[in-house]
NUVO-884948 format. One record per residue (C-alpha): residue number from 1; x, y, z. Coordinates in steps of 0.25 Angstrom, whole numbers, always signed. Each point is the difference from the previous one (the first is absolute). Layout:
BEGIN
- NUM_X_Y_Z
...
END
This chain:
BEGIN
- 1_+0_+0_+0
- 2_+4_+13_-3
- 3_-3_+13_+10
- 4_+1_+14_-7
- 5_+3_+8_+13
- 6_+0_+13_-8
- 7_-14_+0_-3
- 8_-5_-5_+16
- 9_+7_+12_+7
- 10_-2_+14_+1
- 11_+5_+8_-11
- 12_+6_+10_+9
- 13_+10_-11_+5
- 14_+3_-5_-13
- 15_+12_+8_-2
- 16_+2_+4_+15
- 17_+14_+4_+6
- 18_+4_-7_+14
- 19_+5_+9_+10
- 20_+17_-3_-1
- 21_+4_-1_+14
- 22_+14_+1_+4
- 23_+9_-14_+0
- 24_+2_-6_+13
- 25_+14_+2_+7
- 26_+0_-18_-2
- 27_-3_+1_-15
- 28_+11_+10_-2
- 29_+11_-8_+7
- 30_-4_-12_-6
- 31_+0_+6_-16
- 32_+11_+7_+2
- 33_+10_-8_+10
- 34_+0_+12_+8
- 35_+3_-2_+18
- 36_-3_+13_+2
- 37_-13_+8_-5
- 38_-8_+11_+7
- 39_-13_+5_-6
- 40_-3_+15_-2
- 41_-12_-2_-10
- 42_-14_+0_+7
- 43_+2_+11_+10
- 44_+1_-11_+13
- 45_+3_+7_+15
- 46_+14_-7_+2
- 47_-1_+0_+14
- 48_-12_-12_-1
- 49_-12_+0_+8
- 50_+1_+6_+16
- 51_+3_-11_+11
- 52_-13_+0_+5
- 53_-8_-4_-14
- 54_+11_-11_-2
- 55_-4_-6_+14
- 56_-16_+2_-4
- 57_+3_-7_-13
- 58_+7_-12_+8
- 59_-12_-1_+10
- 60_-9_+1_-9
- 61_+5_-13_-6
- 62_-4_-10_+10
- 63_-16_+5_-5
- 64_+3_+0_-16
- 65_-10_-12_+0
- 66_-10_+9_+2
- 67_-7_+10_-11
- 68_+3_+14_+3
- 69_-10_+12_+3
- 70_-7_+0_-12
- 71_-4_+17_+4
- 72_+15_+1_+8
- 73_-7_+6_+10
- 74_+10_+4_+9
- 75_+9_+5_-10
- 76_-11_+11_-5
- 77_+0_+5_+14
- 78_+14_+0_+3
- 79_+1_+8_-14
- 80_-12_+8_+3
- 81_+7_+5_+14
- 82_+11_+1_-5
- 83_-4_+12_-11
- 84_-15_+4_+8
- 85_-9_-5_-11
- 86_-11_-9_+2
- 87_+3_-14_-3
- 88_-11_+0_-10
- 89_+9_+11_-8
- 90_+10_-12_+0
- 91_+3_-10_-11
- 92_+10_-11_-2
- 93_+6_-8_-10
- 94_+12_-10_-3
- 95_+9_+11_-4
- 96_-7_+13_-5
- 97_+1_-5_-15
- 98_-11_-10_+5
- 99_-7_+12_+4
- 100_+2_+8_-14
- 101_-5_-14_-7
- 102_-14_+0_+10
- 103_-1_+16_-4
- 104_-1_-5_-15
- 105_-8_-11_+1
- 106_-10_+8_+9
- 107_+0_+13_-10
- 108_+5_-4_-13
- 109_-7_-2_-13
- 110_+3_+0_-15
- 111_-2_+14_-4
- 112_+4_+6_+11
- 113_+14_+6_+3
- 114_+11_+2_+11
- 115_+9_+11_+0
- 116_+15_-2_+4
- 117_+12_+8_-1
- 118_+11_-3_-12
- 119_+11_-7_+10
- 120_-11_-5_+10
- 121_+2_-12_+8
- 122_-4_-12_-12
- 123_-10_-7_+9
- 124_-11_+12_-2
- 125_+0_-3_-16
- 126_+0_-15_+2
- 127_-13_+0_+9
- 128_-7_+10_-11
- 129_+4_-10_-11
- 130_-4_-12_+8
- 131_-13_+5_+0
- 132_+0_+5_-16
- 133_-1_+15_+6
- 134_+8_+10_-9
- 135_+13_+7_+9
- 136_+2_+15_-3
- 137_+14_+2_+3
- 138_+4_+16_+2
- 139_+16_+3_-3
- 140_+8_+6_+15
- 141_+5_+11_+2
- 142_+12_+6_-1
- 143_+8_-7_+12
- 144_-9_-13_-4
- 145_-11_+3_+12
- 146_-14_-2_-2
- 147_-7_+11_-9
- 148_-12_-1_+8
- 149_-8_+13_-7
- 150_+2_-8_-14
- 151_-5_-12_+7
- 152_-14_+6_+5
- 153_-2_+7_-15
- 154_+1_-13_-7
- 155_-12_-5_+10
- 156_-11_-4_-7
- 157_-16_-4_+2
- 158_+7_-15_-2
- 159_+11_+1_+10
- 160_+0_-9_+13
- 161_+11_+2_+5
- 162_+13_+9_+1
- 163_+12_-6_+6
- 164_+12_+6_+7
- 165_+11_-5_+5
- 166_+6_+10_+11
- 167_+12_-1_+1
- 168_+1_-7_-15
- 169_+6_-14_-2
- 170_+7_+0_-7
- 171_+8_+15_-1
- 172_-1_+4_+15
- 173_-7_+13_-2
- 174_-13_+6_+7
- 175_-11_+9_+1
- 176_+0_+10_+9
- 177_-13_+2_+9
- 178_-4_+14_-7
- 179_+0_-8_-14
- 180_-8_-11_+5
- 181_-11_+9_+8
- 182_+0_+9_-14
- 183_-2_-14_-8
- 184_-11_-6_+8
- 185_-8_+15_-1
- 186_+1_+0_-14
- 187_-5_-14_+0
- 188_-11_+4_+9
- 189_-3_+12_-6
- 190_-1_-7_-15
- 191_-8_-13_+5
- 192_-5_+2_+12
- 193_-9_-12_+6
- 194_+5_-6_-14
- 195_+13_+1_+1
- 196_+10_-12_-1
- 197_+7_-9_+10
- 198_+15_+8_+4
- 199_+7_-13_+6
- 200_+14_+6_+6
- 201_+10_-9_+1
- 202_+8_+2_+12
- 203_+11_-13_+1
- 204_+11_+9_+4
- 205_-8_+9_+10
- 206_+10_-2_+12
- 207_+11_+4_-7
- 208_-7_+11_-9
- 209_-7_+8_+14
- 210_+15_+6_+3
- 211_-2_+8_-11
- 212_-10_+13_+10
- 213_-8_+1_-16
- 214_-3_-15_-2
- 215_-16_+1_+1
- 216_-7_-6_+11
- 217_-11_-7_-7
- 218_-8_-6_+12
- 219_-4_+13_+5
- 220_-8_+2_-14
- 221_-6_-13_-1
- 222_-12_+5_+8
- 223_-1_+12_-11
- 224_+1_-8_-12
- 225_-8_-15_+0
- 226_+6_-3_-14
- 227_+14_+0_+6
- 228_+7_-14_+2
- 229_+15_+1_+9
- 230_+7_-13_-3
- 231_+13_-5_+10
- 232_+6_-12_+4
- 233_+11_-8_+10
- 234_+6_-4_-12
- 235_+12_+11_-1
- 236_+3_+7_+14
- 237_-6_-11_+8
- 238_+11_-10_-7
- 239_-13_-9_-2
- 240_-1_-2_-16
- 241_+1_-16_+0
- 242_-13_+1_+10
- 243_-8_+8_-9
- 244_-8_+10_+8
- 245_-6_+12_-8
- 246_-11_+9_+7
- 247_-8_+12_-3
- 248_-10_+14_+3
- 249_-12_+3_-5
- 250_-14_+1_+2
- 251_-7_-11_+6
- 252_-9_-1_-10
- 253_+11_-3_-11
- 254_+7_-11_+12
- 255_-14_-5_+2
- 256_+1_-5_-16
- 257_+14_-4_-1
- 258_-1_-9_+12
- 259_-12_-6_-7
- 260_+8_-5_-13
- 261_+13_-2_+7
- 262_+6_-14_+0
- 263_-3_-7_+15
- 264_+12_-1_+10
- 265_+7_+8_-10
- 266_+10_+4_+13
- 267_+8_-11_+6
- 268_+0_-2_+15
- 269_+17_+3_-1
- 270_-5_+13_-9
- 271_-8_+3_+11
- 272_+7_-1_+12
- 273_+13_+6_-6
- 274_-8_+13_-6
- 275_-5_+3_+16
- 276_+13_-2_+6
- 277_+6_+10_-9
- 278_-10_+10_+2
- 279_+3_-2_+15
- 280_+17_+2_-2
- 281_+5_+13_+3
- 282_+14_-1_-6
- 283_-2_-8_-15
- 284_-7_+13_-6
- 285_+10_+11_+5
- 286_+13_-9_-4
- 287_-5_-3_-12
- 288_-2_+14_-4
- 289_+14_+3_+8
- 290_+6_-12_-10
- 291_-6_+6_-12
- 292_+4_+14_+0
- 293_+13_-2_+6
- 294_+0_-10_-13
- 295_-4_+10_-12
- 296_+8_+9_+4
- 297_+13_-9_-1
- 298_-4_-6_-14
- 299_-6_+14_-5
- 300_+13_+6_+5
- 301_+10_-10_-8
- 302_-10_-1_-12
- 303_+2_+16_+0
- 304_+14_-3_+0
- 305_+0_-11_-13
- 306_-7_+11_-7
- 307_-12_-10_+0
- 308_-14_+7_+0
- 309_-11_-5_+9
- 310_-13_+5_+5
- 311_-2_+4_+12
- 312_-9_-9_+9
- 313_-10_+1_+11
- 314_+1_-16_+3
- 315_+10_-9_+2
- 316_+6_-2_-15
- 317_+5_+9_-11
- 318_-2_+1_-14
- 319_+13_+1_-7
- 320_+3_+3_-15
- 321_+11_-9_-6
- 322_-2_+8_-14
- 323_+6_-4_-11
- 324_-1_-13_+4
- 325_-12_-7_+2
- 326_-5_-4_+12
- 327_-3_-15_-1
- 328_+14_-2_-5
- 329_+6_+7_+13
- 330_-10_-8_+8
- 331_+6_-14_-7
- 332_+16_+5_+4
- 333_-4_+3_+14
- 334_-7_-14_+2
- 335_+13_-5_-4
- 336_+7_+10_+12
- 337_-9_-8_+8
- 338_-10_+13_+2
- 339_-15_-2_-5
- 340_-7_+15_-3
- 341_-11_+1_-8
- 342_+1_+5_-14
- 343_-11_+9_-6
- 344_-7_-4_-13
- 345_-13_-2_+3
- 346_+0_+12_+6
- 347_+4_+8_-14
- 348_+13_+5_+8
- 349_+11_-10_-9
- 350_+11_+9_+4
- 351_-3_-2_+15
- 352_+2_-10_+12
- 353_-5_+0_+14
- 354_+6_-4_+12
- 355_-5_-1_+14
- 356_+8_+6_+12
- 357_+6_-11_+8
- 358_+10_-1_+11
- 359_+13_+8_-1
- 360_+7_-12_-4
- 361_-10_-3_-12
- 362_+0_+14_-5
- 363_+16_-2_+1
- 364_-2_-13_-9
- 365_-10_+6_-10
- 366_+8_+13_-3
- 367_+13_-8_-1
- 368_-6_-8_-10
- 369_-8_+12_-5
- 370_+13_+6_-2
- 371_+6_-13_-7
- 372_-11_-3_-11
- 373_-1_+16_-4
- 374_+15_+4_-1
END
């Protein structure tokens, strides 16, 4: 019997595009024959998790027989004191890109249309083409940060959804709070009650917030109930192989998602390890002293290669490797033992990104850097 699988599934997955996550540490070792490799491609806190969510994860293992929380109860009020919101304000997901799937499910249709900006975070386009919804993508501006003003014109009756990735992944760059308050009025004032969902992605919100005008999106989620605020324990909270995203808004919208959401879609490990790393004082603060103690030591020497790079608001840079491509210089530092991450589906072929690490990766990775681009 012969199966013609191109005519059984959806025509928007017939020429899909998988995500391309970064190789393993193992993988590269064992391709390449390489002792040493560190990996600076998928912007990982280097310090791990805190102590106490590495002795939640480890009690939690003697129960792993059992289904997990199916609502995580306790972890929507620990996040709900943790930020003053109502824990009906609070949603969660296995990693916030589940969350950005259950938004397009829940909104999407053919015929409609997102808008994302040129250089935007690949998983917004991906979740409008899933579900056959056309992506508007509005170039940056100069110094590749968001052009918020061109975004809100191109809105249309058919928008759904405007997403904004603040700080963006992958260039670094943000929108200050005055840009944002100006965006959302002019969505407001164009569409009112009509006006589409503004789903804010905020993944590097710890390391963003030193910045006095990074805005502070919660205080406008009671103004505007078409505003979605998207974090996760994945980056700061060193938590990325547990997959624990969350999110803001109105209950309304929580209410929906949580009715197509997958069941015991958060782990019992997830679980536990999030609320013992809300609870630790210290793994935020020296992170952030980690990160900017960081930039400034791989900004500093790239300035002294004559190498550009964007300045960044998260905890990687964007560097420009022009002439050269940057897949190739990707494939030479794999073989100096240092995975980054190049940028083509991005449409920056001239770039890489590499996430800050400890002193002695950074140390390793401009070495190398060094090596591949003399």
């Amino acid at each position: 019997m012969k199966f013609n699988i191109q005519k059984q599934i959806r025509k928007n997955c017939r020429d899909f595009e998988p995500y391309r996550a970064g190789k393993p540490i193992e993988t590269i070792k064992r391709e390449l024959g390489l002792k040493k490799v560190i990996k600076l491609a998928s912007n990982e806190n280097p310090l791990g998790p805190c102590r106490a969510a590495i002795a939640a994860i480890q009690k939690a293992a003697a129960d792993a027989y059992y289904y997990p929380d199916s609502n995580s109860w306790a972890l929507k009020q620990a996040l709900a004191k943790f930020y003053l919101v109502d824990p009906s304000s609070v949603v969660l997901g296995a990693g916030s890109d589940e969350i950005i799937e259950l938004i397009a499910k829940l909104f999407f249709n053919p015929g409609d249309n997102i808008v994302v900006s040129r250089h935007a975070f690949i998983r917004y386009e991906m979740a409008g083409k899933l579900m056959g919804c056309a992506v508007k993508s509005v170039p940056m501006k100069e110094g590749y940060t968001h052009d918020l003003v061109a975004m809100a014109q191109v809105v249309t009756a058919r928008t759904k959804a405007i997403f904004i990735a603040n700080p963006n992944n992958p260039t670094g760059t943000y929108n200050t709070a005055q840009e944002f308050k100006k965006f959302m009025d002019i969505v407001e004032k164009r569409f009112g009650g009509n006006a589409p969902l503004v789903v804010v992605d905020e993944a590097y919100y710890e390391y963003a917030r030193v910045n006095k005008d990074y805005p502070d999106t919660l205080r406008l989620l009671s103004l505007y109930p078409n505003l979605i605020i998207l974090r996760t324990f994945s980056k700061i909270y060193g938590l990325a192989g547990l997959r624990v995203g969350y999110g803001f808004a109105s209950p309304a919208i929580v209410d929906f998602i949580d009715r197509i959401r997958p069941p015991f879609n958060i782990n019992v490990a997830a679980q536990v390890a999030a609320m013992a790393s809300l609870a630790d004082k210290n793994q935020v603060p020296h992170s952030i002293t980690l990160t900017e103690q960081g930039k400034l030591s791989v900004c500093r020497e790239l300035d002294r290669y004559g190498i550009p790079f964007i300045a960044s608001a998260a905890n990687f840079v964007l560097i420009d490797v022009s002439p050269r491509a940057g897949a190739d210089v990707f494939k030479q530092l794999l073989k100096e033992g240092v995975i980054v991450r190049a940028m083509d589906e991005y449409h920056l072929h001239n770039h890489i990104r590499v996430t800050i690490g400890t002193a002695a990766q950074n140390t390793m990775f401009l070495t190398a850097l060094k090596k591949v681009t003399a």
